[in-house]
C-alpha positions as CSV (number, residue, x, y, z in Angstrom):
1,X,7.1,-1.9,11.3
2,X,5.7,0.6,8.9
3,X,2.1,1.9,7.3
4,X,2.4,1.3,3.8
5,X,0.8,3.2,1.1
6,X,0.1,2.4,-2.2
7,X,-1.1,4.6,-5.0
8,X,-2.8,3.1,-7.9
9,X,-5.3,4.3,-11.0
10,X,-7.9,1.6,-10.4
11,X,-10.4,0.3,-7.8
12,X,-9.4,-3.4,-10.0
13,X,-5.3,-3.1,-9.0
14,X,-6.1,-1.8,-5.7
15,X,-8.1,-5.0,-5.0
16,X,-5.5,-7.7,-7.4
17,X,-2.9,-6.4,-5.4
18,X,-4.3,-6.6,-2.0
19,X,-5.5,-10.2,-2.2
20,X,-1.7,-10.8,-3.5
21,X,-0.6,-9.6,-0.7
22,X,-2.8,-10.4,2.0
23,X,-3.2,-14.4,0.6
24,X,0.8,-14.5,1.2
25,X,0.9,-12.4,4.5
26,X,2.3,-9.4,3.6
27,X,-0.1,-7.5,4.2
28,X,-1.9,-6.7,7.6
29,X,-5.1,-4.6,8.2
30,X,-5.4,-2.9,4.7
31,X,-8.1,-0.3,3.8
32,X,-8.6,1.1,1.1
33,X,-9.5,5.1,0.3
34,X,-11.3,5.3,-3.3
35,X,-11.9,9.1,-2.9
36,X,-8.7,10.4,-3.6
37,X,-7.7,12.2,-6.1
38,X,-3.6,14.2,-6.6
39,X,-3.2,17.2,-8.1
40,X,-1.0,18.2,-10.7
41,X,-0.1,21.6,-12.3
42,X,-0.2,21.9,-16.1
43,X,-0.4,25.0,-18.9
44,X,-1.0,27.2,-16.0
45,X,-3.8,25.6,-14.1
46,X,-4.6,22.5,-12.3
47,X,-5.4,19.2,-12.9
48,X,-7.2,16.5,-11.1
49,X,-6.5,13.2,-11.3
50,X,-8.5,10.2,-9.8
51,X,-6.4,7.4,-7.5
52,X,-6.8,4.9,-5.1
53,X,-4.8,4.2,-1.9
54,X,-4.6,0.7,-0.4
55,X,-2.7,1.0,2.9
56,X,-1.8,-1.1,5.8
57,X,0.8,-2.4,7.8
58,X,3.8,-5.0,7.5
59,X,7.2,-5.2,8.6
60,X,10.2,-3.2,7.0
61,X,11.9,-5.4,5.9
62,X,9.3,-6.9,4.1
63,X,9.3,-3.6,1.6
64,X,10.7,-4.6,-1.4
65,X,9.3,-8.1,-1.8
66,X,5.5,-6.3,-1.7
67,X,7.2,-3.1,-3.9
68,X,9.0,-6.1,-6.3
69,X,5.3,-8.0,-6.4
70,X,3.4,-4.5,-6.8
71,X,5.2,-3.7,-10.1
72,X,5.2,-7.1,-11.6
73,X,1.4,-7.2,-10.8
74,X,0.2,-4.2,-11.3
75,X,2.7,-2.7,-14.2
76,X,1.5,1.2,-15.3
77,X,-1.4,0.7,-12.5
78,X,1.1,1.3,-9.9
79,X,1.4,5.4,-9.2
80,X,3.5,5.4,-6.5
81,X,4.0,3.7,-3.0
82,X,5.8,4.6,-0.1
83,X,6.1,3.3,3.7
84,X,6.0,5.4,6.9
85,X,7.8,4.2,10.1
86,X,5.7,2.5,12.8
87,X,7.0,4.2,16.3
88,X,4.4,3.1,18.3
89,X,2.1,0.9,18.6
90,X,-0.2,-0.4,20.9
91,X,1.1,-4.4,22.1
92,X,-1.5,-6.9,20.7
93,X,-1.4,-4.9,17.4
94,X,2.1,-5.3,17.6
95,X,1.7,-8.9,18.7
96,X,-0.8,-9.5,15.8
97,X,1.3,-7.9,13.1
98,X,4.6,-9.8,14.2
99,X,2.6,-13.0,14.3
100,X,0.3,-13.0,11.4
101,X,2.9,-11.3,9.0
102,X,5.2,-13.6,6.7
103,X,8.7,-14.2,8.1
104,X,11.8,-12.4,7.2
C-alpha cells in the first residue's frame, strides 16, 4: 500500500483526475491541498509557484496504471507525482483499502 501524491498546476486537473480515478477505484480517501505552492531558484533569487496536491491511498502495484492515466489525462498539468510506502496501518483502513480498491 502506499500514500500517493500528485502535483498538478490547477484546482480543474486536480479534480478531472481524481473523479478518474476514484470512478474506477484507484483511488481511496483522496484530499486535496490547494495552498501549496514549490519554490524554485532563479537569476539569483526565488520564485514561487502555485500547485495543487491531490493525495490518497491505493495499492502499489496499482502505480503505473494511475501514473499511465495521470499523463494521458492531465498532459503538461501533471507536475510531478510520487508514492510513499504504507508500513502501517490501522486494520479496517487496511480492510477498506484492500476491498474498495480495483484488483491487481
Amino acid at each position: 500500500m502506499i500514500h500517493l501524491t500528485i502535483q498538478t498546476r490547477t484546482v480543474e486537473a486536480a479534480e478531472r483526475l481524481a473523479a478518474h480515478l476514484m470512478e474506477r477505484h484507484l483511488l481511496l480517501h483522496p484530499t486535496m491541498d490547494t495552498d501549496h505552492e514549490e519554490l524554485t531558484w532563479a537569476e539569483g533569487r526565488l520564485t514561487r509557484t502555485s500547485q495543487l496536491l491531490l493525495q490518497g491511498m491505493t495499492k502499489a502495484l496499482l502505480y503505473r496504471e494511475i501514473e499511465q492515466a495521470a499523463m494521458a489525462l492531465l498532459g503538461h498539468d501533471l507536475v510531478r507525482m510520487h508514492g510513499t510506502p504504507i508500513t502501517h496501518m490501522d486494520p479496517e483502513a487496511q480492510k477498506r483499502l484492500l476491498e474498495q480498491t480495483a484488483k491487481t
